[in-house]
DRENTORMAR-408998 format. One record per residue (C-alpha): residue number from 0; x negated, z negated, y. Coordinates in nm, 3 decimals. Last residue first. Example, Ala and Ser with C-alpha at 12.3 -4.5 7.8 and 13.67 -1.06 7.14 Angstrom:
[atom 1, [-1.367, -0.714, -0.106]]
[atom 0, [-1.230, -0.780, -0.450]]
***
This chain:
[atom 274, [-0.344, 2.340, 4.246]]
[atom 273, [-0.122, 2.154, 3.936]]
[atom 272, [-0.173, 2.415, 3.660]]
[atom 271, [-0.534, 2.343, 3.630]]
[atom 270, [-0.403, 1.964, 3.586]]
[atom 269, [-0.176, 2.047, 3.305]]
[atom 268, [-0.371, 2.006, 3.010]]
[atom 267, [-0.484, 1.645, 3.173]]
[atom 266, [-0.164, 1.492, 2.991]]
[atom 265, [-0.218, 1.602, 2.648]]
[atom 264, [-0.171, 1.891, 2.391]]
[atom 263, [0.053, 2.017, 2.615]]
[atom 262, [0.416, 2.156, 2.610]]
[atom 261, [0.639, 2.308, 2.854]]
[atom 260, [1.012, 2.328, 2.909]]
[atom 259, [1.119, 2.115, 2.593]]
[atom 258, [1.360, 2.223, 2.332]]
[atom 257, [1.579, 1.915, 2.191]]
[atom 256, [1.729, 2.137, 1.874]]
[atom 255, [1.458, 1.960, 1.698]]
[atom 254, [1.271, 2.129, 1.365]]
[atom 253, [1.027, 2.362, 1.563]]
[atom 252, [0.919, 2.079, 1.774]]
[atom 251, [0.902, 1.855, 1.466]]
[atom 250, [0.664, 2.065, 1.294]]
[atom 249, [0.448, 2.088, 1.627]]
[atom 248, [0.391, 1.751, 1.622]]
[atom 247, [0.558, 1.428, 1.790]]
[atom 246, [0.446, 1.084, 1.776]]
[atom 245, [0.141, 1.067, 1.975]]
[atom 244, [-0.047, 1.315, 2.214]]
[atom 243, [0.159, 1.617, 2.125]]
[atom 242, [0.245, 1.603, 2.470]]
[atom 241, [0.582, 1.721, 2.514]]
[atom 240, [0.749, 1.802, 2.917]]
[atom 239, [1.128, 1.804, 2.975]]
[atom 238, [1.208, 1.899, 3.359]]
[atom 237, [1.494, 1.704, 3.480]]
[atom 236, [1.841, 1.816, 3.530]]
[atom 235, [1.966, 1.522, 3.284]]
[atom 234, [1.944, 1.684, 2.991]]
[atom 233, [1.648, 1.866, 3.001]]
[atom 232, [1.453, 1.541, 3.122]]
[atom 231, [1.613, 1.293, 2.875]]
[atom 230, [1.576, 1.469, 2.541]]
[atom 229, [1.219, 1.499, 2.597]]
[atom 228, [1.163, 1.151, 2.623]]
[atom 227, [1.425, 1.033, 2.382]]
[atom 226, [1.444, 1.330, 2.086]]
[atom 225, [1.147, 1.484, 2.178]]
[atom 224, [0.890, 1.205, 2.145]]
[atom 223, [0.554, 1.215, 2.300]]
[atom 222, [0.656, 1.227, 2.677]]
[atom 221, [0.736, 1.389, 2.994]]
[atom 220, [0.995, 1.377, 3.248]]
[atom 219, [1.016, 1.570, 3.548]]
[atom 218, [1.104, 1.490, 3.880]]
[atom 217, [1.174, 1.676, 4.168]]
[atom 216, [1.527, 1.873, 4.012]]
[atom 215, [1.597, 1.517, 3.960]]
[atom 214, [1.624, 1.434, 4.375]]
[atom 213, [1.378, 1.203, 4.445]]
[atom 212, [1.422, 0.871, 4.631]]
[atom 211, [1.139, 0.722, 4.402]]
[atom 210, [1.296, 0.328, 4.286]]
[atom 209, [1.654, 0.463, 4.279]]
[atom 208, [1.609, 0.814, 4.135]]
[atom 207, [1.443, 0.631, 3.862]]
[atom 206, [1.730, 0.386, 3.782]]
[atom 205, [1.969, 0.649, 3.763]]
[atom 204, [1.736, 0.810, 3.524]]
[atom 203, [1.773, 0.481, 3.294]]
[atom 202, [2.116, 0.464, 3.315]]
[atom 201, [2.182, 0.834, 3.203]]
[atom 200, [2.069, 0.836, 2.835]]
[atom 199, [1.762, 0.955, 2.673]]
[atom 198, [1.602, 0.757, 2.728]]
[atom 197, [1.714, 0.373, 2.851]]
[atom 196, [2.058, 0.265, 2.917]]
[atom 195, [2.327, 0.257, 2.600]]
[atom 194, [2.656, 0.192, 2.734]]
[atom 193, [3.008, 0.062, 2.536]]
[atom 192, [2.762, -0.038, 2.229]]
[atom 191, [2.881, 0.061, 1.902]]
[atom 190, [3.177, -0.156, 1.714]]
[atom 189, [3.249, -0.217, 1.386]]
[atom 188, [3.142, -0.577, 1.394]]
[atom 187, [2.882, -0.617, 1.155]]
[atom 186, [2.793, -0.269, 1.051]]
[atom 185, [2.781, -0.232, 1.377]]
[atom 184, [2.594, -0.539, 1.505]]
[atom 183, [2.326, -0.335, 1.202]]
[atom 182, [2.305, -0.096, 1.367]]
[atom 181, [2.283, -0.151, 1.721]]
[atom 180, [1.939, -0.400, 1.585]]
[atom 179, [1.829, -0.114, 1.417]]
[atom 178, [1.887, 0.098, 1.779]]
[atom 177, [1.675, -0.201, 1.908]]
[atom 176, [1.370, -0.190, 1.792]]
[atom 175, [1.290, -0.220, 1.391]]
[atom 174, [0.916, -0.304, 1.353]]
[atom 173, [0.630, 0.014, 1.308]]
[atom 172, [0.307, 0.111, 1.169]]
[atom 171, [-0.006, -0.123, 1.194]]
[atom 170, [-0.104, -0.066, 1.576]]
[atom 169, [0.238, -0.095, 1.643]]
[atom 168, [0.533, 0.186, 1.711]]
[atom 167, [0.877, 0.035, 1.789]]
[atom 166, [1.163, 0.133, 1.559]]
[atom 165, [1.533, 0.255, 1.605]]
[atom 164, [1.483, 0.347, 1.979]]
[atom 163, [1.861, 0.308, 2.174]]
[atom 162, [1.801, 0.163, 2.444]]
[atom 161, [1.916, -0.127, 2.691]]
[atom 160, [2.245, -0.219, 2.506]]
[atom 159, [2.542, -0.330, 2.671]]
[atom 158, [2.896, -0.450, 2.488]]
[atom 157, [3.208, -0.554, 2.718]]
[atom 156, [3.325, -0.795, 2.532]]
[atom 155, [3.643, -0.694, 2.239]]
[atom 154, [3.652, -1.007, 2.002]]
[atom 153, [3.420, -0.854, 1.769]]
[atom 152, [3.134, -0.812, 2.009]]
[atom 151, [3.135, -1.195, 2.123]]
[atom 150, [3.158, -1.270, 1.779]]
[atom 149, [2.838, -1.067, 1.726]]
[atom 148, [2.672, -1.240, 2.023]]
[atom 147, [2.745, -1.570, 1.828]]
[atom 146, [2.592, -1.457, 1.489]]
[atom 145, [2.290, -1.318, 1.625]]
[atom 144, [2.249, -1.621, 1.855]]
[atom 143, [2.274, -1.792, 1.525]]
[atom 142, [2.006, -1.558, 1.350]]
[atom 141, [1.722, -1.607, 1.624]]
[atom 140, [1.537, -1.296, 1.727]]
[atom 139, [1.175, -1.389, 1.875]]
[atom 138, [1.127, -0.975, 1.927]]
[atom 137, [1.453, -0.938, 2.059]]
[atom 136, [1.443, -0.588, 2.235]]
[atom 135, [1.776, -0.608, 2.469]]
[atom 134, [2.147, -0.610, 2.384]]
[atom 133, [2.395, -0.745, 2.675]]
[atom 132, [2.756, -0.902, 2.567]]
[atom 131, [2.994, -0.961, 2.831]]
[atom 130, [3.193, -1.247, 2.984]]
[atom 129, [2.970, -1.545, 2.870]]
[atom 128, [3.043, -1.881, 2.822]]
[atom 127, [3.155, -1.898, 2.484]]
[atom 126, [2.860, -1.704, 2.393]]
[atom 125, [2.667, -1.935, 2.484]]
[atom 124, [2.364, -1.996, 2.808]]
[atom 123, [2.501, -1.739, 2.998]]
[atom 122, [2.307, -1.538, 3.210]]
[atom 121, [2.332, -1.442, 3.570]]
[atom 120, [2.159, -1.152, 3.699]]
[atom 119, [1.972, -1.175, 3.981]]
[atom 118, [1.654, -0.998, 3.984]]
[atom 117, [1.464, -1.311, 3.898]]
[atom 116, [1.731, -1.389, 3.571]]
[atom 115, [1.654, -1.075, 3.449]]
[atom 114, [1.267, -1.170, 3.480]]
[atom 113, [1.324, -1.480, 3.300]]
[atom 112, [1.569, -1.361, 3.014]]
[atom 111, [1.257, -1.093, 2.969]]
[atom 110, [0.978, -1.315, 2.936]]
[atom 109, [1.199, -1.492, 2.710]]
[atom 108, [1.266, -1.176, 2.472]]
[atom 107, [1.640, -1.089, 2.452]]
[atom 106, [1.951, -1.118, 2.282]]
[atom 105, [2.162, -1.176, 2.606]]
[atom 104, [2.501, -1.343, 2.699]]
[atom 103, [2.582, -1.189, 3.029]]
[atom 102, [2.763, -1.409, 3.297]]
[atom 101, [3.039, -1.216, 3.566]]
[atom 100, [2.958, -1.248, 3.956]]
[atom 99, [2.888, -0.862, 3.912]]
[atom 98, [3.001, -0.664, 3.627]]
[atom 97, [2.940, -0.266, 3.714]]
[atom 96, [2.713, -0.292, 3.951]]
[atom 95, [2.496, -0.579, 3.862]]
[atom 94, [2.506, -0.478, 3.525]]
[atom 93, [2.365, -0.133, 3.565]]
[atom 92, [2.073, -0.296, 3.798]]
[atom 91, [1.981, -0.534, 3.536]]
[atom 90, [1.992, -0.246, 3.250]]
[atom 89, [1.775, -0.029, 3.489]]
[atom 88, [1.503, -0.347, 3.475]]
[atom 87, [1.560, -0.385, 3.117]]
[atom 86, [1.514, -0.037, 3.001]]
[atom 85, [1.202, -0.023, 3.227]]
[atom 84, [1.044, 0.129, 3.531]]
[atom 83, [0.663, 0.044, 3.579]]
[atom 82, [0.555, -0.009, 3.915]]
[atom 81, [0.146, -0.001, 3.832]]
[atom 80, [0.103, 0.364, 4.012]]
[atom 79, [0.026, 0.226, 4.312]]
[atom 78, [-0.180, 0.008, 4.194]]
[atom 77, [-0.479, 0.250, 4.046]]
[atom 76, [-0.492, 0.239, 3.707]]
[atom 75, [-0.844, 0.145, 3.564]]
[atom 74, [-0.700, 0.035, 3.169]]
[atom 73, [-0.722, -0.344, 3.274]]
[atom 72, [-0.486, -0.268, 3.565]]
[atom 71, [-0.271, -0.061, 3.347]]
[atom 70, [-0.240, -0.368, 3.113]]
[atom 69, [-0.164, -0.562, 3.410]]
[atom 68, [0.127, -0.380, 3.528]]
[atom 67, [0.273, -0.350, 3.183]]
[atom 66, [0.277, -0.736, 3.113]]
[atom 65, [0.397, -0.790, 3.472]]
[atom 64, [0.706, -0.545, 3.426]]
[atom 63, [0.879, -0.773, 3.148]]
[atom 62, [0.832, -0.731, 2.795]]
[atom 61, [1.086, -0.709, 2.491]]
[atom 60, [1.250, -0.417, 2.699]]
[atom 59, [1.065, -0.117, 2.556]]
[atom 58, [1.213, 0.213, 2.712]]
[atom 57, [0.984, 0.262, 2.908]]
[atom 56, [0.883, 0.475, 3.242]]
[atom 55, [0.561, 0.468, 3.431]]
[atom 54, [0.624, 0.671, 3.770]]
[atom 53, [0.403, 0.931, 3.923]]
[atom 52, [0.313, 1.064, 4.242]]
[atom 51, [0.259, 1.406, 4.383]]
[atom 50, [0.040, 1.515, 4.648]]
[atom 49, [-0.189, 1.805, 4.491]]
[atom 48, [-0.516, 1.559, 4.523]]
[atom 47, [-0.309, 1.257, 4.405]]
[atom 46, [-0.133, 1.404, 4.130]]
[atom 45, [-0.501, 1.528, 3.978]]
[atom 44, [-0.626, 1.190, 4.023]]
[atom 43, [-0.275, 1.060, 3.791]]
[atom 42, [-0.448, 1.328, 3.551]]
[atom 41, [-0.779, 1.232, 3.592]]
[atom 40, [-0.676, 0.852, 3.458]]
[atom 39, [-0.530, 1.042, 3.085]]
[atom 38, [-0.808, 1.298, 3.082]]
[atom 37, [-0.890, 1.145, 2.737]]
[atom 36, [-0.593, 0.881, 2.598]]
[atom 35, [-0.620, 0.524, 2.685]]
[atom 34, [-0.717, 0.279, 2.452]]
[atom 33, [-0.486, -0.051, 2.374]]
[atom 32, [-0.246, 0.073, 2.214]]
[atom 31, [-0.243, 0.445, 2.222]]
[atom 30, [-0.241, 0.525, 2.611]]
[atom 29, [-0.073, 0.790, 2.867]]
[atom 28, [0.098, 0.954, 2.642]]
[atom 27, [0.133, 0.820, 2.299]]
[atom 26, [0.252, 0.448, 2.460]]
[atom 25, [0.357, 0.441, 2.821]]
[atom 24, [0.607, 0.726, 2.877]]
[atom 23, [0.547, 0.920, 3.214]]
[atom 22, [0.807, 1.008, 3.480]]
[atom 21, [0.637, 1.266, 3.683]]
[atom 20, [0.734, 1.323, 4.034]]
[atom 19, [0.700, 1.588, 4.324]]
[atom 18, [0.769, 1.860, 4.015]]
[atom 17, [0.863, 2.210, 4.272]]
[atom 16, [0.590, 2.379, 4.139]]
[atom 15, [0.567, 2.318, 3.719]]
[atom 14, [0.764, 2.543, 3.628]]
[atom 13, [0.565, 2.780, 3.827]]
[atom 12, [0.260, 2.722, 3.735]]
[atom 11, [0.371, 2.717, 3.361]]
[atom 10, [0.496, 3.096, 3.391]]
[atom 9, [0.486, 3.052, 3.036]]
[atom 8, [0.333, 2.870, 2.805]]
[atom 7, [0.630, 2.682, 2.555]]
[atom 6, [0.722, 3.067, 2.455]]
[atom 5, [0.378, 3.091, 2.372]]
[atom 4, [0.403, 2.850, 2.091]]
[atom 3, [0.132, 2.586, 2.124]]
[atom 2, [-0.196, 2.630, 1.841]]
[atom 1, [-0.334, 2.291, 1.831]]
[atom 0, [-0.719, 2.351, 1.775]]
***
């Protein structure tokens, strides 16, 4: 049996009080591929009964929000809790406000250039065309757009990423994400992205106090991996909740200067703390 620190156990009622909202990662918390984890759907029941809500929150952009909604509908999630908030859907958002009326030129997914292009955000169909440069998980990654978004770096665009994971976890080990892609347009270019969205930075968090109307110090944010999902609720005035239900262990808790406020073995842990 996972033995938790106690300093990660106490006064967990309280902590856990004034939470109206949990932000819950996909993958190692809620599910492992394609099988959810144990207590997992009496958790969100739990929520219901003590009247709080949850949000799914990911940073994988190579898929668009229909993908995730009906995977949770195959798993037995109820609909309500089937709005999934994404790295790409915060990264539309971001761009719309910051660079509106101006064309993107993105490395993305085609389910995801569509859905971008849904929510209003105008894409360019070159580099020559485009006013700023927008980074997203590539999973069909073609070496000339490659190339021409890295001249579009090097001569000085505005440069957007949508978060900053170096490797995606598959059910055979894991393919370089995103923050490989960052690196190697840096070795490249010699340039890092100007703003970085999902966990554990700001944009993505900005995006969640859109969609729930919540004020952070409602929400907290919890997740297998200390160093995004962790990372993002303590420092962003969020509660930071570990489940050592995927990637992270014990080991790495003691190793990480990203210290959570409580930790579980899993999500349904906390439902006797929830009454």
């Amino acid at each position: 049996m996972t033995e938790i620190p106690a300093e990660y156990r106490e006064n967990i009622r309280e902590k856990l009080a004034d939470v109206r909202c949990f932000l819950l990662d996909m993958d190692g918390t809620f599910y492992l591929g394609d099988n959810l984890i144990d207590g997992s759907l009496d958790f969100l029941e739990a929520l219901e009964r003590t009247g709080r809500t949850a949000r799914f929150l990911t940073n994988n952009s190579s898929k668009s929000a229909r993908v995730y909604a009906d995977k949770l509908q195959r798993m037995g999630v109820p609909e309500k809790y089937r709005d999934v908030i994404s790295s790409g859907h915060a990264a539309v958002h971001y761009c719309l406000k910051h660079y509106p009326d101006r064309k993107a030129f993105l490395l993305g997914t085609e389910a995801l250039r569509q859905e971008l292009s849904g929510m209003g955000l105008l894409l360019a169909e070159t580099a020559e065309e485009a006013d700023y440069a927008l980074l997203a998980f590539d999973t069909g990654l073609a070496y000339d757009r490659l190339c021409a978004f890295c001249d579009l770096v090097r001569a000085g665009a505005p440069y957007i990423a949508t978060h900053p994971d170096l490797n995606c976890p598959t059910e055979t080990g894991f393919i370089p994400d995103v923050g490989s892609f960052i690196a190697l347009i840096e070795a490249s270019t010699g340039r890092r992205p100007d703003t970085i969205i999902g966990k554990p930075y700001g944009g993505i968090v900005e995006e969640a106090l859109l969609r729930t109307g919540l004020r952070r110090e409602e929400m907290a944010m919890v997740g297998d991996r200390l160093y995004t999902d962790v990372a993002t609720g303590v420092r962003h005035g969020m509660k930071g909740i570990l489940v050592l239900s995927g990637e992270a262990t014990l080991a790495d808790l003691a190793a990480s200067d990203v210290k959570p406020d409580l930790v579980f073995t899993r999500l349904s842990e906390m439902i006797p703390y929830l009454s």
